[in-house]
KOLKEKE-386474 format. One record per residue (C-alpha): residue number from 0; residue in one letter; x, y, z. Coordinates in steps of 0.2 Angstrom, whole numbers, always signed. Layout:
BEGIN
<r num="NUM" residu="A" x="X" y="Y" z="Z"/>
...
***
This chain:
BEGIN
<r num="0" residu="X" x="-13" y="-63" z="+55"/>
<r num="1" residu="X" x="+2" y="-51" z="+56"/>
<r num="2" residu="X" x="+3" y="-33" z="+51"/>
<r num="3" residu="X" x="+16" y="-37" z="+39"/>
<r num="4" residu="X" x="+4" y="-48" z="+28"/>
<r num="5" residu="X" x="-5" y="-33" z="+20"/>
<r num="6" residu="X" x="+13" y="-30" z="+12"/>
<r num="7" residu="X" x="+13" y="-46" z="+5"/>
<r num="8" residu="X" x="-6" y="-44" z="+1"/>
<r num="9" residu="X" x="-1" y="-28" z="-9"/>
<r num="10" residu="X" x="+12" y="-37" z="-19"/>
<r num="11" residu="X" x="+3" y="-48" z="-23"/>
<r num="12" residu="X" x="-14" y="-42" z="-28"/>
<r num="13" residu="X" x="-2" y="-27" z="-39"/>
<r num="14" residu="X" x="+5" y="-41" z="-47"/>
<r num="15" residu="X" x="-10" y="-49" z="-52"/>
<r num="16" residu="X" x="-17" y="-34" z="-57"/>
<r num="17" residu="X" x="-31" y="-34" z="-45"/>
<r num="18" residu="X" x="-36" y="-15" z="-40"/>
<r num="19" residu="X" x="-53" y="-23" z="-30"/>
<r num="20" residu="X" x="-40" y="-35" z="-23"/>
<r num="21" residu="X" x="-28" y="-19" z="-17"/>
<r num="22" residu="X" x="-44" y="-8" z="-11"/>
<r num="23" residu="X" x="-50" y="-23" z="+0"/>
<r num="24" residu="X" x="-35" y="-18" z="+11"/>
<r num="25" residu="X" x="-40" y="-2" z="+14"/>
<r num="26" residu="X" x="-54" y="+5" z="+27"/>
<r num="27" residu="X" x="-68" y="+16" z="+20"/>
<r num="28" residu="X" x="-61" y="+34" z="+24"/>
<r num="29" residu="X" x="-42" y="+30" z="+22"/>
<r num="30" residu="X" x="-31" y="+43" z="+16"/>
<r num="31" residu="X" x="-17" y="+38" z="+2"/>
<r num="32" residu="X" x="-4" y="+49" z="-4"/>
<r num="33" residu="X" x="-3" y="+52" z="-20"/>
<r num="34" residu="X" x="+15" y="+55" z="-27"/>
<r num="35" residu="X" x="+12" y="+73" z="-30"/>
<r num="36" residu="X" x="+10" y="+74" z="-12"/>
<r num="37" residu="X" x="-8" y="+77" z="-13"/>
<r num="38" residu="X" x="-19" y="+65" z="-3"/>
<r num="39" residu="X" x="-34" y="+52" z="-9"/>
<r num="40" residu="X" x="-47" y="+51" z="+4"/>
<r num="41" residu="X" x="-59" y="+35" z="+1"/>
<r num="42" residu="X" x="-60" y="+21" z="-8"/>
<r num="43" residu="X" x="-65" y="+31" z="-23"/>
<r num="44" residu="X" x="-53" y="+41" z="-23"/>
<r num="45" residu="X" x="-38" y="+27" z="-21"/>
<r num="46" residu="X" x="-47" y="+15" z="-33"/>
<r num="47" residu="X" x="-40" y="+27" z="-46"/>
<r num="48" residu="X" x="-25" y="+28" z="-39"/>
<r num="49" residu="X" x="-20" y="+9" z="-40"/>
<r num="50" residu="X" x="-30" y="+8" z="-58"/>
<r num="51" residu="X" x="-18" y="+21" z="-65"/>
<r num="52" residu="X" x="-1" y="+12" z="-58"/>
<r num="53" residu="X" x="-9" y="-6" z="-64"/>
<r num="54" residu="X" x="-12" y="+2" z="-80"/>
<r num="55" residu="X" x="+8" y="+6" z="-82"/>
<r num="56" residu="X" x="+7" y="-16" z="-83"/>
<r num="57" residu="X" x="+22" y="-16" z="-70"/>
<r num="58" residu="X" x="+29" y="-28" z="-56"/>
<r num="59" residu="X" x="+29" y="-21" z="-40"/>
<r num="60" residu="X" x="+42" y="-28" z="-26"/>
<r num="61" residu="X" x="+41" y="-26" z="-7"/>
<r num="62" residu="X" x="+52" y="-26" z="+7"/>
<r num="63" residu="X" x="+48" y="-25" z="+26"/>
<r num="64" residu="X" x="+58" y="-13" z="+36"/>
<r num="65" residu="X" x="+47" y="-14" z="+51"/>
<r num="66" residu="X" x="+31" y="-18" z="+59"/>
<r num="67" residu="X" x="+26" y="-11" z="+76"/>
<r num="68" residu="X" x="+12" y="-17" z="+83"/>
<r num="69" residu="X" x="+1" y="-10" z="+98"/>
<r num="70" residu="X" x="-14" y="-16" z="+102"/>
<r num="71" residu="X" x="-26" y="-15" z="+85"/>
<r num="72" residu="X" x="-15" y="-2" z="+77"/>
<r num="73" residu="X" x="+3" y="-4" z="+69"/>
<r num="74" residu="X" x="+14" y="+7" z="+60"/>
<r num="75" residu="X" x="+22" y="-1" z="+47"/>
<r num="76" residu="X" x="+35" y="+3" z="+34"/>
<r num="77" residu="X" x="+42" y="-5" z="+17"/>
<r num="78" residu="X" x="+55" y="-1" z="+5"/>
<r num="79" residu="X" x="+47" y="-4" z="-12"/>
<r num="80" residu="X" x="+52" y="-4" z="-32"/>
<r num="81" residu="X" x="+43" y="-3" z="-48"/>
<r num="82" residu="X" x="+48" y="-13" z="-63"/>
<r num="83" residu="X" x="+42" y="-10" z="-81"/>
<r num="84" residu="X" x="+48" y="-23" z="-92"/>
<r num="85" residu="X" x="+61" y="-29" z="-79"/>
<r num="86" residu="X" x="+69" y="-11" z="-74"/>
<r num="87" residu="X" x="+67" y="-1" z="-60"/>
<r num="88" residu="X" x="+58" y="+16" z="-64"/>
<r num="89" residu="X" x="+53" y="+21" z="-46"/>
<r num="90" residu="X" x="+59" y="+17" z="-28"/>
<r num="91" residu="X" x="+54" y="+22" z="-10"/>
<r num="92" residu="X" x="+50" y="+20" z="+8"/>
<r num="93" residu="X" x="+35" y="+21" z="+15"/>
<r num="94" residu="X" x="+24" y="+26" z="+31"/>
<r num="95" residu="X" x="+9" y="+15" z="+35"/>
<r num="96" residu="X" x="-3" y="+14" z="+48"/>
<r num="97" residu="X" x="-13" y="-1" z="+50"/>
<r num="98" residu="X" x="-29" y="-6" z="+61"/>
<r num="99" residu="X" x="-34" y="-25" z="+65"/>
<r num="100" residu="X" x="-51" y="-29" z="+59"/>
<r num="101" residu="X" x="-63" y="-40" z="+69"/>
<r num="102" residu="X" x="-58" y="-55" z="+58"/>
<r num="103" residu="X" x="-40" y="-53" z="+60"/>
<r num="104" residu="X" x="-34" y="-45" z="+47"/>
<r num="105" residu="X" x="-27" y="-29" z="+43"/>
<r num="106" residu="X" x="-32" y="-13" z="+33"/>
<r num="107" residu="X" x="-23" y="+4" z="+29"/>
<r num="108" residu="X" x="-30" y="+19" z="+39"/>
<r num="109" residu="X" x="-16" y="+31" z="+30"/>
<r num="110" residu="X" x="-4" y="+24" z="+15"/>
<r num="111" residu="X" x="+11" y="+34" z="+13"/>
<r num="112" residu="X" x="+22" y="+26" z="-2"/>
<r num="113" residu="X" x="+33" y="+42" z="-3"/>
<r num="114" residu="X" x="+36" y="+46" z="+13"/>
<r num="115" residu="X" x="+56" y="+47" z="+12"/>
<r num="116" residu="X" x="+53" y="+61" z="-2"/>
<r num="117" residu="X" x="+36" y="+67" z="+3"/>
***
């Protein structure tokens, strides 16, 4: 697997309105900004976090802008859009860092989706 799959894995499981499906890609004690610029620490913490943007019943569209890859880590970044009923309503760029599992697969150690504001 690539690092740039968990973008795709985002989009997909927002769209579907999955938050379990979302907090599978996380590690245990990764951090999440919030928009306020406060941080979630744990899966609790950015459970409610994705239950509150899936309750707006939007679309979510992802871009990848980059994927650097060394060893088991990656930093990775995505320029994203919110749609409610088909219209934008919020934008940004994000900062990611991702960790390779022993499966192949990749999980967020820190998730930064306002990191061009923030």
């Amino acid at each position: 697997m690539d690092p740039v799959d968990v973008h795709r894995a985002v989009e997909d499981a927002f769209n579907a309105g999955d938050v379990d499906g979302l907090l599978a890609l996380y590690e245990p004690d990764a951090r999440r900004v919030r928009d306020d610029g406060t941080v979630a620490a744990g899966l609790d913490e950015i459970r409610a976090v994705w239950a509150h943007l899936i309750a707006l019943g939007g679309r979510v569209r992802l871009g990848t802008r980059y994927a650097v890859e060394s060893a088991d880590i990656a930093l990775l970044s995505n320029e994203w859009t919110l749609e409610l009923d088909g219209n934008p309503v919020a934008s940004g760029t994000t900062a990611e860092i991702a960790r390779r599992q022993g499966d192949g697969s990749w999980r967020y150690v820190i998730d930064n989706p306002f990191a061009a504001t923030l």
